[in-house]
C-alpha positions as CSV (number, residue, x, y, z in Angstrom):
1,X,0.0,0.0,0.0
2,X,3.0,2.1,0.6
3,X,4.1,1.7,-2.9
4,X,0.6,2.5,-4.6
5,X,0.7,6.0,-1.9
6,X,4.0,6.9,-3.8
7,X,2.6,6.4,-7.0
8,X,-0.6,8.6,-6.7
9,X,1.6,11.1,-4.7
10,X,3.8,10.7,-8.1
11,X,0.8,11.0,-10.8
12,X,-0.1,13.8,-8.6
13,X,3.4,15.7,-8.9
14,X,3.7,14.8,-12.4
15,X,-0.2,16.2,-13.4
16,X,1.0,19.7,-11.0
17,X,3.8,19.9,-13.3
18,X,2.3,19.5,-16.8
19,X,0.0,22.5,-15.5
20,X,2.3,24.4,-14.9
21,X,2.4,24.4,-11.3
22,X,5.5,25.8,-9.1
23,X,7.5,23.1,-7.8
24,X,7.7,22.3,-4.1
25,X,4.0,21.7,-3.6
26,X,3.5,19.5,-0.3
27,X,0.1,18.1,-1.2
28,X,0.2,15.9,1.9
29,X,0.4,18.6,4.2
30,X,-2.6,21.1,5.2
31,X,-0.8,24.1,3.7
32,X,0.1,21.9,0.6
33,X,-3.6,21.5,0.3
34,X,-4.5,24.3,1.0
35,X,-2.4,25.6,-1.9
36,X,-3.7,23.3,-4.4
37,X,-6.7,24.5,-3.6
38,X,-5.8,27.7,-5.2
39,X,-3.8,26.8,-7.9
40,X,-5.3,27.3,-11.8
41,X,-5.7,23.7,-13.1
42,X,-7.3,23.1,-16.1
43,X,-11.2,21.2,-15.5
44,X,-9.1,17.9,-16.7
45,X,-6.6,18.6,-14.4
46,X,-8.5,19.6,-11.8
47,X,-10.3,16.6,-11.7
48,X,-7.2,14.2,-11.8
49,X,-6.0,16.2,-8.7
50,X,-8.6,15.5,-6.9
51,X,-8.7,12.1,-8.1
52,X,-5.2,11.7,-6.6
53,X,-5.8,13.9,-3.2
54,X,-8.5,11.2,-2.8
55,X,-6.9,8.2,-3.4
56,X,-3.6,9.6,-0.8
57,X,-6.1,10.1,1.7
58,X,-8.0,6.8,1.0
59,X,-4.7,5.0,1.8
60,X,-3.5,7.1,4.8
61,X,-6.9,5.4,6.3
62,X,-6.1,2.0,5.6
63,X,-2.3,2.4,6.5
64,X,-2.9,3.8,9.8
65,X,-4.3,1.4,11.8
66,X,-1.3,-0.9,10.5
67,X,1.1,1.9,11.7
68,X,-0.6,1.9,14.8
69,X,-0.5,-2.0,14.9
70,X,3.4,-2.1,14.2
71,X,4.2,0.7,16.6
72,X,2.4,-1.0,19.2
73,X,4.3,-4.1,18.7
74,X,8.1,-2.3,18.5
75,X,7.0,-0.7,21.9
76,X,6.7,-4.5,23.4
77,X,10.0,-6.0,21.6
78,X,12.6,-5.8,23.5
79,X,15.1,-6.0,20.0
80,X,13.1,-3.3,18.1
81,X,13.6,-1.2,21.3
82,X,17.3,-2.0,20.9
83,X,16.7,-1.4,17.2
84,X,15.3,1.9,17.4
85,X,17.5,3.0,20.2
86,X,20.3,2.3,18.3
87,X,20.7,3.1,15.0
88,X,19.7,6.2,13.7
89,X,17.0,6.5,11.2
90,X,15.2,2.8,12.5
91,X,11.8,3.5,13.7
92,X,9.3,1.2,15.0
93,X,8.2,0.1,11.3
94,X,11.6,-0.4,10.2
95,X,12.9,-2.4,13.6
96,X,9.8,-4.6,13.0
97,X,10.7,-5.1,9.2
98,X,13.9,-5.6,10.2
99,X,13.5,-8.4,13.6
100,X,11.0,-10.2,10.8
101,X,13.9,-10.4,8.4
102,X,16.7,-11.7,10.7
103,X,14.1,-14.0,13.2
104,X,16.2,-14.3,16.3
105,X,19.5,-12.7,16.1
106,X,21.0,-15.7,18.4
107,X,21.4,-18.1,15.4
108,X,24.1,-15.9,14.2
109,X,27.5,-16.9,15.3
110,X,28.8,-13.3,14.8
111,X,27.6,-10.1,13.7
112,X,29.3,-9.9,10.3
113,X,27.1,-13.1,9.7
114,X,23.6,-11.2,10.8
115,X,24.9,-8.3,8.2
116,X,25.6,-10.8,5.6
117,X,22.3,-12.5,6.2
């Protein structure tokens, strides 16, 4: 779902810039939609933008309560605590993604063999 809310976000830039819009629009920010608002779109484009505003906001719904899921369970594991605590840029999402990939870390005879895994 992540990867279809990067490509509406995407058909959205790319239909801003055919119209002629200035670059740097933040349409998934209030003051990014507040400025679409207010741009001059063609009816066509118009439409399409609103099309895609839609669809970004359709899929923030259905990604939250995942979010919500997977930062609930980074709270309780005590290696996507270490995870996020550790290295920066790892948030609960990622230290999940990541634990799921490796399983448990005690298989591994050294760390150069987790990082090669």
């Amino acid at each position: 779902m992540i990867d279809q809310r990067t490509a509406w976000l995407q058909r959205l830039q790319a239909q801003l810039f055919h119209q002629g819009a200035p670059p740097g629009l933040k349409p998934r920010t209030a003051a990014g939609r507040r400025e679409l608002a207010t741009l001059a779109l063609s009816p066509a484009g118009r439409e399409v933008a609103e099309l895609c505003v839609r669809m970004l906001d359709q899929l923030d719904r259905e990604l939250a309560p995942i979010d919500r899921a997977l930062q609930s369970f980074a709270r309780r594991q005590p290696g996507c605590r270490a995870l996020t605590g550790r290295l920066y840029g790892v948030g609960a999402v990622t230290a999940t993604a990541i634990l799921a990939e490796l399983g448990d870390a005690r298989r591994f005879k050294s760390s150069d063999d987790a990082v090669r895994h």
